[in-house]
C-alpha positions, 0 to 999 in steps of 0.5 A: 663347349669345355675349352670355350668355357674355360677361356671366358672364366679366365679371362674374367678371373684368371686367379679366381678359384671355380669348384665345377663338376670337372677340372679346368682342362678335362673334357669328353669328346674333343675331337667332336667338341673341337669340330662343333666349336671350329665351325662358328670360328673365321677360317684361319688366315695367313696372318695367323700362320706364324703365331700358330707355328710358334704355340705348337712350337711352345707345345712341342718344347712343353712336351719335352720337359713335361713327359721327363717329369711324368709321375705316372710312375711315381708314388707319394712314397716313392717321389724324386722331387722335380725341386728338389733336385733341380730348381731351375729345371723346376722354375723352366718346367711352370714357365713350360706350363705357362706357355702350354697354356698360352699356346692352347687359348690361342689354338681354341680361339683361332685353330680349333681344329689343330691335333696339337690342341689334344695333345696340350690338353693331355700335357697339362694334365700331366703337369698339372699331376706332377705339380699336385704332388710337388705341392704335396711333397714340399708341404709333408717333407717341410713341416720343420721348416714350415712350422707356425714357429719358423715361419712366424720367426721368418716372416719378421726376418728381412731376409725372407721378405728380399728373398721372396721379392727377388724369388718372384721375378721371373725371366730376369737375368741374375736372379737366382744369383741373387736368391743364392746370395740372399739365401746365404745370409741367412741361417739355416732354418730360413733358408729353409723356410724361405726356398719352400715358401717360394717354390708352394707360391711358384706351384700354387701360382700354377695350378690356380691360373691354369684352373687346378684351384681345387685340388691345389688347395684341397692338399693344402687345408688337410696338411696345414690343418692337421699342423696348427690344430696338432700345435694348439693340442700340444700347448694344452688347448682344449674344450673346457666345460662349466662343469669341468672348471667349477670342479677345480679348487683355487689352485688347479684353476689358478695353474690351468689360467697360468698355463692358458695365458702362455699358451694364447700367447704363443698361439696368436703370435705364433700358430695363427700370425705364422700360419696367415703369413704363410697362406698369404704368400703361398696364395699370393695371386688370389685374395679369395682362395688364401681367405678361404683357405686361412678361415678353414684351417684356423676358424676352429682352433681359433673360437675352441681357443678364446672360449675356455676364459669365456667359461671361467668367466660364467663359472661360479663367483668367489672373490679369489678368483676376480684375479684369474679372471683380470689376468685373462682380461689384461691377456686378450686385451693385449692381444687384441690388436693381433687378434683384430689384424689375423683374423680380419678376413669376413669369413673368419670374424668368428674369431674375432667375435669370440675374443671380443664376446669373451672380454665383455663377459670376462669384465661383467664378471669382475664387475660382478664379483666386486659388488659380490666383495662389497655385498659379503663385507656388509653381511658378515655376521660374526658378532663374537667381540675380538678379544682386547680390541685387536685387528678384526679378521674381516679388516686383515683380509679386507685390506689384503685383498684391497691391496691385491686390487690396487696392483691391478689399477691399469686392468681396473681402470678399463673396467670399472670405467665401464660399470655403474657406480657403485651403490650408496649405502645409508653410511654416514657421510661424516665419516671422512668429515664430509669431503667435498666432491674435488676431495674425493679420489679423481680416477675411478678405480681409487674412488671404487677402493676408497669406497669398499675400505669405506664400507668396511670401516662403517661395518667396523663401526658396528662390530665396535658396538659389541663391546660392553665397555666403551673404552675397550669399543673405541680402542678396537676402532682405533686399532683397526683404523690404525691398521687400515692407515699402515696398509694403504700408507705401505701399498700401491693404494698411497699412490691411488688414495693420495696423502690427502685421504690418509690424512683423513683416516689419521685424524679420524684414528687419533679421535678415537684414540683420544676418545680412549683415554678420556673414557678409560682414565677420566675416573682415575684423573677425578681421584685427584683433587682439583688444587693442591691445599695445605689446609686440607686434612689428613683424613681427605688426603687419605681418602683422596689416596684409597680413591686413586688406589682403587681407581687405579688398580681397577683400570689397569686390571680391566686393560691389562689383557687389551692390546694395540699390535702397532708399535706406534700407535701403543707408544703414542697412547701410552705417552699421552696418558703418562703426559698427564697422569703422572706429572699430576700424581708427582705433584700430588704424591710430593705434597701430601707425602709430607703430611703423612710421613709420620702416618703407621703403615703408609705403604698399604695407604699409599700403594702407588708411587710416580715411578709405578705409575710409568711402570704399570702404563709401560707394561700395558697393550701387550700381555697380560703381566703379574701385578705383584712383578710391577710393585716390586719393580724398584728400577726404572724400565727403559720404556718409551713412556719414561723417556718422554717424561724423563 
């Protein structure tokens, strides 16, 4: 028996939704089916006669509004809207709605044979024809005003949350005094948002307790649907390939990451937190129909959305793109708290899978792309010495891209937490003079860059071996630690080395800097004799003369063309050097000068006086400059060197 049936469902689930074969109230033979069903009821008694006078009652006032709003005549095209043209005549129609189908259980279970009963049955499907299209033309004539955007924007509004408080009582004097009220303050756009959010929850209220679950929500899926995947397909969300991402240069890439971070942005917090608040109100009675209805109109665009970073992830590693792949990983995980909160229905966890499965991918990457770095800095293979000891290109582009890493310590921090340390390599630990473990950097993400400058500063070491001449191999390590020192010392690495570490690499530069001089100049200070002696002869102070000459003239020639491109440091090692050299050539040249005053071309013997010596060590570490413009300098530069030994 239909009517039978229909009363156990809902009386064990009012507002759960049942996909039968027919609609709630549609059934065959009723005269037959009413008869069959009547026989196994008690005869009706005279305590019953007042409640059955007052359901046909119900019925016949229920006939009344539901044959005026009768849409057999109607079209989807041509539609005059019961709210839109009045909405407290729409309010009394679900309330008539709600009292014919009081009034028919009541006649199935205790009159069954009663005629009011077909014609109830034959009313609610008027009704329920009538509010089929009310449901459709509020959501197919508001997509302004329903929108993912307006309605986000409405669902943070107080206003909205006090009108459909007070929307939502029903029968209480004042109220839609107080919806007017509330509506009024407000802007526009709410207003909007908020009468049609109100009347969708008024029908779909309806039609679910009345048992037109189905088709109310299938008019729902197909609108809301088309609105959030039309949404997703104008802020760019589209299926990318492997193929298709490993086709674009750096830039292409680095514009369509951009452009997908914005984009996700509006997504979640827009398209998907407006369409779950939306679906929640409007199936408010219902926990499994709005689940159901949300998991269907979002599960697609949701996974299509978090898998485009998955493919950037697996797509081919280069160092450059370790920083797409941090701004995408920063992205969903800031977003995961809203991800985890919209998509927390069971059905729709996909979404949630997705973004988390994208995540771990995204740091496997990193992790990967990092050893990678680390791999390519000890396999570099260019062995052509750079000219006079300068900046290594492997340093300048080591310490750059260092640089960019440390600006991205809060996002590396969660990663590399995570990854197993890094390799030892057979580097040799005296390098920073053995620092215990409590020197070290503390946070994971300065003991991971320590180590890869670490690593570059150990295959420096190497290239150093590819000079000939060993004074020109520990100016070249100077120079490069120098380098190092200046970038970490002007970056966000201080903050994440710590003075302590700079200081290391300091006094490990100025060991190098000393090795310099003592290498480069130790010939040129064993021309000098050890004491001054009056009793020494002419002929060893000429001799002592023509050595230093020599010495000297071969020293500047061979460092002439070297460089130190940083100003302090060049300044620093041409002080030291003219601290010692020229002093003691002064105090040589004063003394033997006098014994070879009266000596025949005494400029050819003594070709160097003091004040060249300063000249010649000012102009070095820069460019190549003529030696004949120094040996008529008769002015003294304002150079560094003669004002510190001035």
């Amino acid at each position: 028996m239909a009517i039978l049936d229909i009363s156990k469902r809902e009386a064990s689930s009012p507002s759960t939704p049942r996909r039968a074969k027919k609609s709630l109230f549609s059934f065959t033979k009723t005269n037959s089916s009413l008869s069959t069903f009547s026989s196994h009821l008690p005869p009706p008694t005279p305590s019953h006669t007042l409640s059955q006078s007052i359901m046909e009652e119900n019925i016949d006032n229920a006939e009344t509004i539901i044959k005026r709003w009768d849409p057999k005549e109607s079209s989807f095209e041509k539609f005059c809207s019961l709210f839109q043209e009045d909405r407290k005549e729409a309010k009394e129609f679900i309330q008539c709605v709600k009292d014919l189908k009081r009034a028919m259980h009541f006649l199935v279970m205790e009159h069954s044979t009663s005629n009011k009963l077909v014609l109830a049955h034959n009313l609610m499907q008027t009704a329920m024809k009538r509010l089929e299209k009310e449901f459709y033309q509020i959501l197919s004539t508001n997509k302004e005003h329903l929108d993912p955007e307006s309605v986000s924007k409405s669902s943070q509004s107080s206003h909205l949350s006090q009108s459909i408080a007070v929307d939502s009582q029903e029968d209480e004097t004042g109220s839609e005094n107080e919806i007017q009220a509330v509506v009024e303050s407000i802007s526009e756009v709410e207003r909007l948002s908020v009468l049609a959010m109100s009347d969708l929850n008024l029908i779909a209220d309806c039609m679910v307790g009345s048992g037109y679950a189905k088709e109310c929500v299938k008019i729902y899926k197909i609108i809301r649907k088309s609105i959030v995947d039309g949404g997703l397909y104008r802020l760019g969300i589209e299926s990318r390939s492997s193929a298709y991402i490993n086709g674009k240069n750096s830039d292409a890439l680095e514009h369509q990451v951009k452009h997908w971070i914005n984009a996700v942005e509006v997504a979640v917090k827009t398209f998907f937190y407006g369409e779950r608040f939306l679906c929640d109100h409007v199936f408010s009675a219902s926990n499994t129909i709005r689940e159901t209805c949300f998991t269907d109109i979002a599960k697609e665009g949701g996974i299509n959305l978090f898998r485009f970073p998955e493919v950037i992830a697996k797509s081919k590693k280069s160092p450059e793109n370790i920083f797409f792949l941090m701004d995408l990983h920063e992205k969903i995980s800031e977003l995961l708290p809203e991800i985890e909160s919209i998509f927390s229905y069971e059905s729709i966890s996909a979404v949630k899978v997705q973004a988390l499965s994208t995540l771990h991918k995204l740091k496997a990457s990193i992790q990967t792309t990092l050893s990678d770095f680390e791999s390519s800095i000890q396999k570099n293979s260019l062995r052509t010495p750079i000219p006079g000891g300068g900046i290594h290109p492997l340093t300048n582009s080591v310490l750059d891209y260092v640089c960019s890493l440390a600006n991205y310590s809060g996002v590396l921090s969660d990663i590399i937490c995570d990854s197993a340390p890094a390799a030892q390599s057979p580097f040799p630990e005296s390098y920073f003079d053995s620092p215990s473990a409590n020197e070290t950097p503390t946070s994971a993400v300065s003991a991971r860059l320590a180590w890869i400058i670490l690593v570059l500063l150990c295959k420096l070491d190497s290239k150093a071996k590819l000079y000939n001449d060993v004074a020109l191999s520990y100016l070249f390590l100077a120079n490069n630690l120098q380098f190092v020192i200046e970038k970490v010392r002007t970056s966000v690495l201080k903050c994440l080395l710590g003075d302590d570490w700079i200081s290391k690499l300091e006094r490990k530069e100025k060991l190098y800097a000393t090795n310099y001089e003592n290498v480069a100049w130790n010939k040129v200070f064993l021309c000098l004799p050890e004491s001054l002696d009056p009793s020494v002869s002419p002929d060893i102070i000429k001799e002592h003369f023509r050595k230093f000459n020599t010495a000297f003239d071969e020293s500047y020639q061979k460092q002439k063309s070297w460089v130190v491109p940083d100003g302090k440091l060049r300044d620093e090692i041409k002080v030291s050097i003219a601290r010692k050299l020229v002093p003691a050539y002064r105090d040589f040249y004063d003394y033997y000068m006098i014994v070879l005053s009266g000596e025949k071309n005494l400029e050819v013997l003594v070709r160097f006086s003091p004040d060249n010596i300063g000249n010649y060590l000012s102009d070095l570490f820069h460019e190549t400059v003529p030696l004949g413009s120094l040996l008529s300098a008769s002015t003294l530069p304002n150079s560094c060197v003669w004002q510190c030994l001035s």
